[in-house]
C-alpha positions as CSV (number, residue, x, y, z in Angstrom):
1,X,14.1,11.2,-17.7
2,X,16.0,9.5,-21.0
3,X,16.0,11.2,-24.3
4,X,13.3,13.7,-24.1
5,X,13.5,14.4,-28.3
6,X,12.4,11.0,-28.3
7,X,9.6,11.3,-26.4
8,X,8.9,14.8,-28.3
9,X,9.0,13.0,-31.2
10,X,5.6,11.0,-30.5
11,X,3.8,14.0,-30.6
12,X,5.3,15.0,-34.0
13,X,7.2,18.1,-32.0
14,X,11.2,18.6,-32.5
15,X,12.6,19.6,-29.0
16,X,15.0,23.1,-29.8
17,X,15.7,23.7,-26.0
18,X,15.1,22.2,-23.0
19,X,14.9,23.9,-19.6
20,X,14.7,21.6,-16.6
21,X,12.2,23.5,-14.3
22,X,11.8,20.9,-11.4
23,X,13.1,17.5,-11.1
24,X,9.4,16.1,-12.8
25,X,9.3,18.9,-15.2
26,X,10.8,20.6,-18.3
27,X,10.4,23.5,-20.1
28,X,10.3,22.1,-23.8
29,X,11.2,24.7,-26.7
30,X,9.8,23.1,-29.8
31,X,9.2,24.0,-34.1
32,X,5.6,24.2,-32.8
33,X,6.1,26.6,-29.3
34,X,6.8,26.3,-26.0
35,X,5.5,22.9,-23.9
36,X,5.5,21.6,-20.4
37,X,7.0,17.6,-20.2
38,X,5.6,16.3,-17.0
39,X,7.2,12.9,-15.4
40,X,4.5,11.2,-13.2
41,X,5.2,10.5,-10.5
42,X,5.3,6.4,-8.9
43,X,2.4,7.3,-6.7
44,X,0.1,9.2,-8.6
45,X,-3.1,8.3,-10.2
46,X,-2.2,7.1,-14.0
47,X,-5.7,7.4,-14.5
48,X,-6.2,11.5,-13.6
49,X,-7.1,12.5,-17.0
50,X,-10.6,10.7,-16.7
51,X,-11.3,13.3,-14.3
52,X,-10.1,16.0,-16.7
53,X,-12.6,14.8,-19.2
54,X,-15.4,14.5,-16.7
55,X,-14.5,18.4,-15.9
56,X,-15.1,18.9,-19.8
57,X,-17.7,17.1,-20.0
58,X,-19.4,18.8,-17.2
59,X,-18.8,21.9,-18.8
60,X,-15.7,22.8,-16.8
61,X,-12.5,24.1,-18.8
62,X,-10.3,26.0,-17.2
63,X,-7.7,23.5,-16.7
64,X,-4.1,22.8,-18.4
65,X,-5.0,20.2,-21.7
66,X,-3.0,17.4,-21.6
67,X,-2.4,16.4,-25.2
68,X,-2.6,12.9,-27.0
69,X,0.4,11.6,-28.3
70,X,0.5,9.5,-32.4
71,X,-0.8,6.7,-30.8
72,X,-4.3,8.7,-29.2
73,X,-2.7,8.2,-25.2
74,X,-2.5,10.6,-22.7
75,X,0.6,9.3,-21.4
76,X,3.7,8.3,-23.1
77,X,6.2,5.8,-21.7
78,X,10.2,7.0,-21.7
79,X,12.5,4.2,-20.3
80,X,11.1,3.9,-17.2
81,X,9.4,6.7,-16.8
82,X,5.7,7.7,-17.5
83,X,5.5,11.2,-18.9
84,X,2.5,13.3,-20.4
85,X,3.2,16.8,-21.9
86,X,0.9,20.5,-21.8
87,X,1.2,23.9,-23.2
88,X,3.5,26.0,-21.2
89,X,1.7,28.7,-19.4
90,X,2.9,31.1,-16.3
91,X,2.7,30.7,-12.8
92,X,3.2,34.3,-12.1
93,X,0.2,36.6,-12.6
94,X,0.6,40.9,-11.9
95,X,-2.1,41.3,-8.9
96,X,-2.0,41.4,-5.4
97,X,-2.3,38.1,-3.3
98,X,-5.5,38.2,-2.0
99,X,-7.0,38.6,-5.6
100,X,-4.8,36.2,-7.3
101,X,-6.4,33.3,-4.1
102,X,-10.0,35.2,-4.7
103,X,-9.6,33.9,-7.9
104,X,-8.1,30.5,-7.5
105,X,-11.1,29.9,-4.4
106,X,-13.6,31.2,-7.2
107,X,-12.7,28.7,-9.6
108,X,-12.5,25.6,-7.0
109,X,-16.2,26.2,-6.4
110,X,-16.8,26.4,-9.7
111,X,-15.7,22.9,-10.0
112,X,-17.0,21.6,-7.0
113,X,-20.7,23.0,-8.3
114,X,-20.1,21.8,-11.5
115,X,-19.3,18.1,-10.3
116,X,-21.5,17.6,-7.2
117,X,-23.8,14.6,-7.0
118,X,-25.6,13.0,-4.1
119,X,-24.2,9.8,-2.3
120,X,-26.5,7.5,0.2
121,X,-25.1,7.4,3.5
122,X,-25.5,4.9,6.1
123,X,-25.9,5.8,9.5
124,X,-23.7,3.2,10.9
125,X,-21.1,4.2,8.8
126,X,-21.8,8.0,10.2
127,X,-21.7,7.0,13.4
128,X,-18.6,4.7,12.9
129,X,-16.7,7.5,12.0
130,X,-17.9,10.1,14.6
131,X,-16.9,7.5,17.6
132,X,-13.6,5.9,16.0
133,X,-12.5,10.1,15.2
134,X,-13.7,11.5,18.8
135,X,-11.8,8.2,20.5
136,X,-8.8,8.9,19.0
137,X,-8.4,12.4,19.6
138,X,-9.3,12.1,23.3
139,X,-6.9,9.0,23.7
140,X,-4.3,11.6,22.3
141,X,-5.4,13.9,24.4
142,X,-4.9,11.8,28.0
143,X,-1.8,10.7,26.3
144,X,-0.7,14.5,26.8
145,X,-1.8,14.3,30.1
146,X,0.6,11.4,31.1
147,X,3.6,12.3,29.3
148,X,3.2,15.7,31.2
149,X,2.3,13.8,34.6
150,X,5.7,11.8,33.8
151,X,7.5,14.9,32.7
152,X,6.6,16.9,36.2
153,X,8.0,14.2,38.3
154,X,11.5,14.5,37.2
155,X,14.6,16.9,38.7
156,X,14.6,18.5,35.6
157,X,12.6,18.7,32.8
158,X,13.9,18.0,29.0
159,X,13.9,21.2,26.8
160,X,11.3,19.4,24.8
161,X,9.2,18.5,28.3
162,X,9.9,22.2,29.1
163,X,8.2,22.6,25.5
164,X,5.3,20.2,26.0
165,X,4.6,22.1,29.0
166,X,4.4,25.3,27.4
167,X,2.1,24.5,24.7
168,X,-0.2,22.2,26.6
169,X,-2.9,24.3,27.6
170,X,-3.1,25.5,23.6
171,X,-3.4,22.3,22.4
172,X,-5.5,20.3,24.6
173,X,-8.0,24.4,24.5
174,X,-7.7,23.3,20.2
175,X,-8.6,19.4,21.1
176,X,-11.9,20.8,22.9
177,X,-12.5,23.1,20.3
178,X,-12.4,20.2,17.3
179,X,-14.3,17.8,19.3
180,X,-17.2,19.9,19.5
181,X,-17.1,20.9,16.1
182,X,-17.3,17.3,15.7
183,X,-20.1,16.9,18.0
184,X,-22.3,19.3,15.6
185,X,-21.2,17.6,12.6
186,X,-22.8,14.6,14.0
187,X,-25.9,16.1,15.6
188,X,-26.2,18.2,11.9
189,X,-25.9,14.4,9.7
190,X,-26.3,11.4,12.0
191,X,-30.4,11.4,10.7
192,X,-29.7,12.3,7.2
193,X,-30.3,9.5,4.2
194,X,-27.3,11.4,2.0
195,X,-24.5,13.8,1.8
196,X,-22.6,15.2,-1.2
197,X,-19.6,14.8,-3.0
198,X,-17.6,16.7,-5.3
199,X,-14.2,16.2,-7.8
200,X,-11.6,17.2,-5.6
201,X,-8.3,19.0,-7.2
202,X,-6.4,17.3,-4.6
203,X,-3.4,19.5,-4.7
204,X,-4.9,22.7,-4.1
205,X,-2.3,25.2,-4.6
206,X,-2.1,29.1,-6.5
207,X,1.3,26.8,-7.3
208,X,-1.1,24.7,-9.3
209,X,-3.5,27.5,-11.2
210,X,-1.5,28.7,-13.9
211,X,-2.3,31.9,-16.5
212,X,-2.3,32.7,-20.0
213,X,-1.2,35.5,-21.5
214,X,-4.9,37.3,-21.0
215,X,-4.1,36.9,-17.5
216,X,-7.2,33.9,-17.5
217,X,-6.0,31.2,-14.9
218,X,-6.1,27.4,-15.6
219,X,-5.9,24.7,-13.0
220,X,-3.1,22.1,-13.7
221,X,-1.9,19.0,-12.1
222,X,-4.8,16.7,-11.5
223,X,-2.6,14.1,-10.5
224,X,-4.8,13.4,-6.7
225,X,-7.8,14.7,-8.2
226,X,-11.4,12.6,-6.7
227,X,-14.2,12.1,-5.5
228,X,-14.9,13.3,-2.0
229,X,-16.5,15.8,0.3
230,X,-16.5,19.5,-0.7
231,X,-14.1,20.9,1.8
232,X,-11.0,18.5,1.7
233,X,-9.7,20.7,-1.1
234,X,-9.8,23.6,1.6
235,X,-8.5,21.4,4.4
236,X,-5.4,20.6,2.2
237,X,-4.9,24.0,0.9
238,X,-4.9,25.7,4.5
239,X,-3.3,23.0,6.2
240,X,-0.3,23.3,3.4
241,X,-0.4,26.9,3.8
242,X,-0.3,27.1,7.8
243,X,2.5,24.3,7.6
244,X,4.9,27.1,8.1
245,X,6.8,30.3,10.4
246,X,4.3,32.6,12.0
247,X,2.1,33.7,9.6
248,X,-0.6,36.9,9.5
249,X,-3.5,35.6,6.5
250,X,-6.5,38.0,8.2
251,X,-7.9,37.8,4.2
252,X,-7.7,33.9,4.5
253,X,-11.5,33.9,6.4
254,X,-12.5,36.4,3.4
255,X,-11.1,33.4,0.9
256,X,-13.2,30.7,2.3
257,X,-16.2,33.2,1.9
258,X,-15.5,33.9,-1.7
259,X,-15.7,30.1,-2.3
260,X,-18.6,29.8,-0.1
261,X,-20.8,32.7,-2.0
262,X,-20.3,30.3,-5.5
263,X,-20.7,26.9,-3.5
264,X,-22.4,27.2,-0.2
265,X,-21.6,24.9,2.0
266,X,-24.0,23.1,4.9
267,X,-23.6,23.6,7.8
268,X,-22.4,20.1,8.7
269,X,-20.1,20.5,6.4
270,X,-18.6,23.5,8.1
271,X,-19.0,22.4,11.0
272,X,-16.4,19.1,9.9
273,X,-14.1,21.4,8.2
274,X,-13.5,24.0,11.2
275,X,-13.5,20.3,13.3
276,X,-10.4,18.9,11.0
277,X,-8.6,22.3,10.6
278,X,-9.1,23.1,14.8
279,X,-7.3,19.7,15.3
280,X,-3.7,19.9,16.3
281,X,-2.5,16.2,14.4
282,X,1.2,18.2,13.8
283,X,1.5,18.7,17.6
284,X,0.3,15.1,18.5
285,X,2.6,13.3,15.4
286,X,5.6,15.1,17.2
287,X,4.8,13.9,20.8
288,X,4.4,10.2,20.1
289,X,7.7,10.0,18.0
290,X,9.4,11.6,20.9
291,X,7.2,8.8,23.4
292,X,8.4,6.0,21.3
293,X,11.7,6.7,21.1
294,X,11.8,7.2,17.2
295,X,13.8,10.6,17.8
296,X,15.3,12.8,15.5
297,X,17.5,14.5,18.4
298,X,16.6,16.5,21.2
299,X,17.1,20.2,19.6
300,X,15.5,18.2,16.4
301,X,12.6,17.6,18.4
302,X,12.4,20.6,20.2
303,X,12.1,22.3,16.7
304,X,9.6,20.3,14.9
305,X,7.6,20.8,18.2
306,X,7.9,24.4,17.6
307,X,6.6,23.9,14.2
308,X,3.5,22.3,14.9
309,X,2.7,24.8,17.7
310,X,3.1,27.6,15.1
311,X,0.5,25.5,12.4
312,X,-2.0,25.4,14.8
313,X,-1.9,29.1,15.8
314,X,-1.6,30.3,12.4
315,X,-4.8,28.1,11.4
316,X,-6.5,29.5,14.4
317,X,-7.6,33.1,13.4
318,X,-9.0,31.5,10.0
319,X,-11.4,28.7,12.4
320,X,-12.4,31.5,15.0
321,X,-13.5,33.8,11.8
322,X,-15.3,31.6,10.1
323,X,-16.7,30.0,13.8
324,X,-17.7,33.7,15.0
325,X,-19.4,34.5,11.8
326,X,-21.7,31.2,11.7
327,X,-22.6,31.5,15.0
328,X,-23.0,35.2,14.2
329,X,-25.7,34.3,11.0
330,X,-27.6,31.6,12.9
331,X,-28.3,34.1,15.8
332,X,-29.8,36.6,13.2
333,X,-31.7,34.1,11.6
334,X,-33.2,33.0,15.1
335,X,-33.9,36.9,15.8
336,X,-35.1,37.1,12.1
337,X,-37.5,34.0,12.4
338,X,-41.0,34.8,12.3
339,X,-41.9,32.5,15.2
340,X,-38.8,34.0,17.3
């Protein structure tokens, strides 16, 4: 980032002290307080504070401001860098874990409620998406099969055939799983004239819900926020949040429940989000790379394997949960029918 006084400078403020945070953001001290200076980045959406004022303008405001600058823009140009600038407030907030993500899943369902609206759907394009989904998963699936099938005939295997072998009953057990998810999804919307969709943060993150000094939290950085289905913001936030060493989360199924008591989601819905959480892509990425020859090494390999095995067990207590206690709910409200 070039001179940051002069950028200060088009929104009237005199930069005092200024504390590099990230390598996009700074910590401006200023005659008027304390300010956030946020570079955007090349592939982000220049246009994500029309989204902000939607928010507002759907009576949504519990989100960072993003100030004007002399000339009335949101954004201000420094060399060649794009920039826009906030109040400064704290990531850090005195409360345990599982309250400070009750919170944050709380006030993603606000937003989601706040912004839903219908959208027509055309069966073809249902249906498109159903078969093009389930044939690529099974293709991946066989391709497991042969590269196993292959592995088995050598003297010895490779450490990361050894791997392969290892995890392959898990996987392919996750495929099955994830394509019947998606068979329901279908069955739930393939005669259905609409579906709905909602402003998606696009970063979900407790990295990107800030607080005040009343300890009232703010979302920030609607940089990917848009239009889509309800639970990609959950897909993204789990998958981000499984992408990682063995990890125990038995409050994450209570998390998706506190979102789902504001903004209830159908059960196709669910049904696609335990389909597209189930899925083991990470496990799959990491097998064709090593089929093509694209390798990073073999002890590389053998690591990033590792990796993926450990996101899809750590996301599979959180599907099994939330499976269990569907299937759990429908069967009491077959026993609690009155024509049961």
């Amino acid at each position: 980032m070039e001179d940051i006084q002069s950028v200060m400078h088009e929104y009237g403020l005199a930069a005092q002290y200024v504390e590099p945070v990230s390598q996009k953001v700074w910590k401006v001290y200023t005659n008027h307080g304390v300010f956030a200076l946020k570079k955007l980045g090349a592939s982000r959406n220049a246009r994500f504070t029309e989204q902000m004022i939607i928010l507002e303008e759907k009576g949504y405001r519990n989100f960072v401001p993003v100030y004007r600058n002399r000339s009335g823009e949101f954004l201000t140009g420094a060399g060649a860098d794009v920039c826009y600038l906030m109040p400064w407030l704290s990531l850090q907030k005195e409360e345990e874990r599982d309250q400070k993500h009750e919170y944050l899943f709380q006030e993603i369902a606000l937003i989601h409620q706040k912004t839903e609206k219908e959208t027509e759907i055309r069966q073809e394009d249902t249906l498109g998406h159903y078969e093009r989904t389930k044939r690529k998963w099974e293709a991946q699936k066989q391709r497991y099969e042969e590269f196993l099938t292959v592995a088995e005939k050598e003297w010895y295997m490779s450490p990361f055939q050894l791997q392969a072998a290892m995890y392959y009953k898990e996987t392919l057990s996750a495929v099955d799983f994830a394509l019947e998810r998606l068979e329901e999804w279908h069955e739930a919307i393939k005669d259905k004239e609409s579906s709905r969709l909602v402003l998606n943060h696009g970063q979900l993150s407790v990295r990107h819900f800030l607080y005040n000094d009343m300890g009232t939290g703010y979302f920030t950085n609607f940089e990917k926020a848009g239009y889509g289905p309800p639970a990609n913001d959950l897909i993204v936030f789990f998958t981000r949040m499984f992408k990682t060493n063995p990890v125990m989360c038995p409050e994450c199924v209570n998390w998706f429940y506190m979102y789902h008591k504001v903004y209830p989601l159908r059960d196709e819905e669910i049904s696609l989000f335990l389909s597209y959480m189930a899925y083991p892509a990470a496990v799959f990425d990491v097998l064709k790379r090593y089929q093509t020859g694209k390798r990073f090494g073999e002890k590389e390999e053998c690591t990033r394997l590792l990796k993926a095995y450990w996101q899809m067990k750590n996301a599979e207590p959180l599907v099994m949960g939330i499976h269990q206690t569907e299937e759990n709910r429908k069967l009491q409200a077959e026993t609690e029918s009155p024509s049961s």
